[in-house]
C-alpha positions as CSV (number, residue, x, y, z in Angstrom):
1,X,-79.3,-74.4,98.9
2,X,-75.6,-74.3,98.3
3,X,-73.8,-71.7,99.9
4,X,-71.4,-69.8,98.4
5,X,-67.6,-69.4,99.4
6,X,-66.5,-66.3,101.1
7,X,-65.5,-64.1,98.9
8,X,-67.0,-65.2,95.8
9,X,-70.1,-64.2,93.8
10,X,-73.0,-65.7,93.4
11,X,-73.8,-67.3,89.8
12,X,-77.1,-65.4,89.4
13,X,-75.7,-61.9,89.8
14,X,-74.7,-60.3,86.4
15,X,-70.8,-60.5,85.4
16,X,-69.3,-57.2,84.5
17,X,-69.3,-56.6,81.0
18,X,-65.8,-56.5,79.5
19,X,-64.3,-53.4,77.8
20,X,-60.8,-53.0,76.6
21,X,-59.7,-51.4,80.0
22,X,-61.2,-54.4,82.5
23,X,-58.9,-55.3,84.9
24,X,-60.6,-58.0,86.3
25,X,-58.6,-60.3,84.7
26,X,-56.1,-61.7,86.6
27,X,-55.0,-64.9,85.6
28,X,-52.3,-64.8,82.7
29,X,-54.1,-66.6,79.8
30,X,-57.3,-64.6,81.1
31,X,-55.1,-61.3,80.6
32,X,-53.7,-63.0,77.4
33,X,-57.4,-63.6,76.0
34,X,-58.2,-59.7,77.2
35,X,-55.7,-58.2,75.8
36,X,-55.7,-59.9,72.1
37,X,-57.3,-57.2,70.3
38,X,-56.1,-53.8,70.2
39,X,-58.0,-51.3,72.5
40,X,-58.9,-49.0,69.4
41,X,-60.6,-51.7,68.1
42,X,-63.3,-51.3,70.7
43,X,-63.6,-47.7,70.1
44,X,-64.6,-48.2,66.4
45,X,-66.7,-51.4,66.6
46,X,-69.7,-50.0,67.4
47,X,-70.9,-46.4,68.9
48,X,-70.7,-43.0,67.1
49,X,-67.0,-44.1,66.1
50,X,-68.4,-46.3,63.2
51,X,-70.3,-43.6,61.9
52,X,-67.4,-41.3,62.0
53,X,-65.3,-43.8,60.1
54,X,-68.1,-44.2,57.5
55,X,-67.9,-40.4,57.0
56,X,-63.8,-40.3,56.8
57,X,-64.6,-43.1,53.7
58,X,-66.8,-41.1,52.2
59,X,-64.8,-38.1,52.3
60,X,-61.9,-39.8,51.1
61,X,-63.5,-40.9,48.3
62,X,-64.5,-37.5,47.4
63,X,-60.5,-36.4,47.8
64,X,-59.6,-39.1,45.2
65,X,-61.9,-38.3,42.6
66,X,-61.5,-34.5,42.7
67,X,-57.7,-35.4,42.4
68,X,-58.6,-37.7,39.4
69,X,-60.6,-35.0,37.9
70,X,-57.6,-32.3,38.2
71,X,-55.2,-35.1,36.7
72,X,-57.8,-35.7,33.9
73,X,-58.0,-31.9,33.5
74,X,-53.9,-31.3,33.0
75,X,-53.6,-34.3,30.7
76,X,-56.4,-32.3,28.3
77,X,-54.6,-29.0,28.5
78,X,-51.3,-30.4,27.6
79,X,-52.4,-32.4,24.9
80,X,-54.1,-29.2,23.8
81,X,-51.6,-27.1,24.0
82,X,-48.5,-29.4,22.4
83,X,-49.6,-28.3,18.8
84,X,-49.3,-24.5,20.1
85,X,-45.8,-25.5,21.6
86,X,-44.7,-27.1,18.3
87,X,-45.8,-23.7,16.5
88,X,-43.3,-22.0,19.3
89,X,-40.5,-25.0,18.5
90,X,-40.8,-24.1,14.5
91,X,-40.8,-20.0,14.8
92,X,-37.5,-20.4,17.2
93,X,-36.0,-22.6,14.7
94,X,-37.2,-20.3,11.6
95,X,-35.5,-17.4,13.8
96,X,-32.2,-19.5,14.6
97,X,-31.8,-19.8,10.8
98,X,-32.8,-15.9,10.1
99,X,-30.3,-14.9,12.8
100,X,-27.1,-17.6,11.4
101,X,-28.1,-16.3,7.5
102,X,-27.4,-12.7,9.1
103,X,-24.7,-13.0,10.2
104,X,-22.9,-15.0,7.4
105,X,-24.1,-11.6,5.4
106,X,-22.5,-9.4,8.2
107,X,-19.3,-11.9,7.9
108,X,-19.3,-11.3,4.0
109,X,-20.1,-7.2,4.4
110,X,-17.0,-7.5,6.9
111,X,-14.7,-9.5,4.4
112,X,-15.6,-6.8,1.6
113,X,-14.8,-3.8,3.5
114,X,-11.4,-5.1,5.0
115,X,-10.6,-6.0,1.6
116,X,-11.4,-1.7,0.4
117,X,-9.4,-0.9,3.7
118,X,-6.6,-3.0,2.4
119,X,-6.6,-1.5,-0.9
120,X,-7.1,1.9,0.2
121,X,-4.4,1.5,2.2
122,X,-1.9,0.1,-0.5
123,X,-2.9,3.0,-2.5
124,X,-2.0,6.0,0.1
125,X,1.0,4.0,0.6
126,X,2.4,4.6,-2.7
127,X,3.8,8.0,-4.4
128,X,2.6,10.2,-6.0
129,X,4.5,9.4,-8.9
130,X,4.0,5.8,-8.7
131,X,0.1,6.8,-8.9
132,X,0.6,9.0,-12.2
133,X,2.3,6.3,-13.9
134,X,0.3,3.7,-12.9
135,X,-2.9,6.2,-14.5
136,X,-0.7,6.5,-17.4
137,X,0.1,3.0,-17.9
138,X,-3.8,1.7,-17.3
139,X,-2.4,-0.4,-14.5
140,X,-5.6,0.6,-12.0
141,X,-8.7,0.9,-12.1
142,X,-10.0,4.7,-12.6
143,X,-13.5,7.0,-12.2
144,X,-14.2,10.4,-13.2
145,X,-15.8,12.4,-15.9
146,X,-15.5,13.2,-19.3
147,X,-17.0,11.7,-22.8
148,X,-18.8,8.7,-24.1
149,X,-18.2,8.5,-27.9
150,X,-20.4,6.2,-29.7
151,X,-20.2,4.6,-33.6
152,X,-22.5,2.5,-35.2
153,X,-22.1,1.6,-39.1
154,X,-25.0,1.2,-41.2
155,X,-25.3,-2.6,-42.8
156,X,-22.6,-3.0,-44.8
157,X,-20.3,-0.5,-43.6
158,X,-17.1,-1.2,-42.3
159,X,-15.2,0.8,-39.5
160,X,-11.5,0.5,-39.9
161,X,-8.7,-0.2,-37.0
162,X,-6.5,3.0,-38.6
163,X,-10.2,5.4,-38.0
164,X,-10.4,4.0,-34.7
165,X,-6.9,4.5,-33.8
166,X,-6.7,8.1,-35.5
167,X,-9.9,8.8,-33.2
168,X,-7.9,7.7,-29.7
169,X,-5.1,9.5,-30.6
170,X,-6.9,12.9,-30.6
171,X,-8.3,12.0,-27.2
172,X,-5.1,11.6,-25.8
173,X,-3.4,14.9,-27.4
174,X,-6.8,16.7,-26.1
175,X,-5.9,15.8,-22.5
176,X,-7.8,12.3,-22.3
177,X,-6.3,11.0,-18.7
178,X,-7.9,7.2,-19.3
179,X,-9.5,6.0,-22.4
180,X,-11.4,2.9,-23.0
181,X,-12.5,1.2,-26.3
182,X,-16.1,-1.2,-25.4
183,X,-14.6,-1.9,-21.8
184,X,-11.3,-2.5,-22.9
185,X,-8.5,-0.1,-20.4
186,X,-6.3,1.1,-22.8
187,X,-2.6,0.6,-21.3
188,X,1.0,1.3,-22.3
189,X,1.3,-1.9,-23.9
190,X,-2.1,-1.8,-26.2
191,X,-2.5,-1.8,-29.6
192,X,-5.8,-1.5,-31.6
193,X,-5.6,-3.9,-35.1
194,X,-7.3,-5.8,-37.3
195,X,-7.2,-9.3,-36.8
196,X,-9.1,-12.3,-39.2
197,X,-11.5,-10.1,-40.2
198,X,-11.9,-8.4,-36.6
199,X,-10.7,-5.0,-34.4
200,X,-8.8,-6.2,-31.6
201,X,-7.7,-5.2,-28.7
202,X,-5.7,-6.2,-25.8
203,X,-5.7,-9.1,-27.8
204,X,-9.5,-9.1,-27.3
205,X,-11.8,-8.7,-30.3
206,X,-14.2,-6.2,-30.3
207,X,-17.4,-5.5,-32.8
208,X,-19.7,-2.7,-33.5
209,X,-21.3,0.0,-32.1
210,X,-18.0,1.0,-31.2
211,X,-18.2,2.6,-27.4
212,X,-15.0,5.2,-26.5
213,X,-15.2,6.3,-23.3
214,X,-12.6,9.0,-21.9
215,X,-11.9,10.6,-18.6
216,X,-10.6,14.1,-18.6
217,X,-11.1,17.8,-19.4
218,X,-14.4,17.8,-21.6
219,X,-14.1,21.3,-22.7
220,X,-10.0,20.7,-23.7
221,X,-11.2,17.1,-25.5
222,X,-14.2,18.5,-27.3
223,X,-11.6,21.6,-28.4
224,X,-9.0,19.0,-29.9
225,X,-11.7,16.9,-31.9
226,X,-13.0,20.0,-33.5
227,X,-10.0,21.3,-33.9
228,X,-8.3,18.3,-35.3
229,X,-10.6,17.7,-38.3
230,X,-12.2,14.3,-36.7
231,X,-15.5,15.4,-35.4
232,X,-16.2,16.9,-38.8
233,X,-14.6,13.3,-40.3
234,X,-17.4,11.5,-38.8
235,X,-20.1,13.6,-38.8
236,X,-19.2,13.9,-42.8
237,X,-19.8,9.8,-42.7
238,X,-23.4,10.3,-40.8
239,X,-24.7,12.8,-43.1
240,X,-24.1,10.2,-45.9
241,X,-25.8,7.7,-43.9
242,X,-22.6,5.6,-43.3
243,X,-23.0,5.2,-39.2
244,X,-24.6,7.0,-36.6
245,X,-21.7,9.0,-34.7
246,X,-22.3,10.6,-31.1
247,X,-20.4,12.5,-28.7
248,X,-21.7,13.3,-25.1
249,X,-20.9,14.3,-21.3
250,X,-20.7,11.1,-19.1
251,X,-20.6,11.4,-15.2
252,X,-18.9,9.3,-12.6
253,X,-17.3,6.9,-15.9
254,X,-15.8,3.5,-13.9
255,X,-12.8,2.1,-16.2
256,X,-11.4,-0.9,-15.7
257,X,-7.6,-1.6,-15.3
258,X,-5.6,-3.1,-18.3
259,X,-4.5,-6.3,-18.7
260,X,-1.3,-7.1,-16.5
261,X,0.4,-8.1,-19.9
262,X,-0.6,-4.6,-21.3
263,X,0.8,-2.5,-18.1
264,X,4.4,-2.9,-17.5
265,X,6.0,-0.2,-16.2
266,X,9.7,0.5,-16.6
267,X,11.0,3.8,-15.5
268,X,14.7,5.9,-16.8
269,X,17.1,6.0,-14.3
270,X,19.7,8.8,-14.7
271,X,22.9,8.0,-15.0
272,X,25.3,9.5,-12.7
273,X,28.2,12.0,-13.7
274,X,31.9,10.9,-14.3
275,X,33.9,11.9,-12.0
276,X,36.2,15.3,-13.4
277,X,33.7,15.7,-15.5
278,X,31.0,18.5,-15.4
């Protein structure tokens, strides 16, 4: 029998089972050797740790695909919902072009008006007496009421320039304040002839029906043709069938201003005394 040393063990009695906190160790490549795994790796080897990482895997693959099913989910509603967003892309650019057309018809309203201010403004600016001879010149543009005369000859039946010219004159001596013969301002300068074959006026030529519009007094005009023999003239010329003659009230008449070749205006300046003389 071989006794053992003081101190020591004896080989049949069990050696201590090593866990990751033995101390027993006390030699340096023994402590080496001990310590060359980590401690938590003894924890999770074996024991109810193992089945708590197999649980943490599980669960973790659980995480991951209910975050792959919310990415799959928002990929579907926006790829469902980028034809609705090109609808909202196409009804703001509709309403961009709606809203610039707008306001180049608000520009254009503007322009216009500030153009009537202007005008309105040049014509309080002037006299009173440059208005009246402008009116009696045909230099402006004119409104009002008074008579719309209208002859048509018959096939074959002419209207002379001297008839038409005869008629206008009556209109003025009845009080006439603007006349017009088919649109055409008469003005200080116009004259009414025959031309080639043609009436003219304004050096414009002018065919039948035969449209004389006049702004003024209707009772005074209507007085004045009557009185002056030329309504009964031409109503003498429609009983015979010649033309179809026609006198009426016209409202709110627009006439246009003359030619600026047909308005001039010159005015008589008085001439001033001598002296020593009265």
């Amino acid at each position: 029998m071989v006794s053992t040393p003081p101190g020591s063990t004896s080989t049949d009695s069990p050696r201590p089972q090593r866990t990751p906190y033995s101390r027993e160790a006390t030699g340096l490549l023994d402590q080496i050797a001990e310590r060359a795994l980590d401690d938590d790796y003894y924890l999770v080897r074996s024991g109810r740790y193992s089945r708590s990482r197999g649980t943490n895997t599980a669960a973790t693959a659980v995480v991951l695909a209910l975050f792959m099913l919310m990415v799959t989910i928002t990929a579907v509603q926006y790829a469902q919902d980028r034809p609705s967003r090109s609808e909202t892309r196409d009804a703001l650019l509709s309403d961009i072009e709606k809203g610039q057309s707008n306001q180049a018809d608000l520009l254009a309203q503007a322009a216009s008006l500030e153009a009537e201010v202007d005008a309105l403004r040049g014509v309080q600016e002037k006299s009173p007496e440059a208005l009246g001879d402008e009116l009696a010149a045909g230099a402006s543009a004119v409104t009002g009421d008074g008579l719309r005369i209208s002859i048509e000859p018959a096939a074959g039946v002419a209207i002379s320039d001297g008839e038409l010219r005869a008629l206008v004159n009556e209109l003025w001596i009845g009080g006439a304040e603007a006349i017009a013969v088919n649109g055409q301002r008469w003005g200080a300068l116009t004259s009414l002839r025959a031309a080639g074959g043609a009436i003219t006026i304004n050096f414009t030529s002018i065919g039948a029906p035969y449209v004389i519009t006049a702004i003024g007094d209707r009772d005074t005009i209507r007085e004045r043709l009557d009185a002056s023999g030329e309504d009964g003239y031409w109503e003498r010329r429609q009983s015979q069938d010649e033309l179809t003659y026609d006198v009426s009230d016209a409202d709110d008449q627009v006439l246009p201003a003359a030619p600026d070749h047909r308005t001039t205006i010159t005015r008589a300046t008085p001439v001033p005394p001598e002296e020593g003389t009265s």
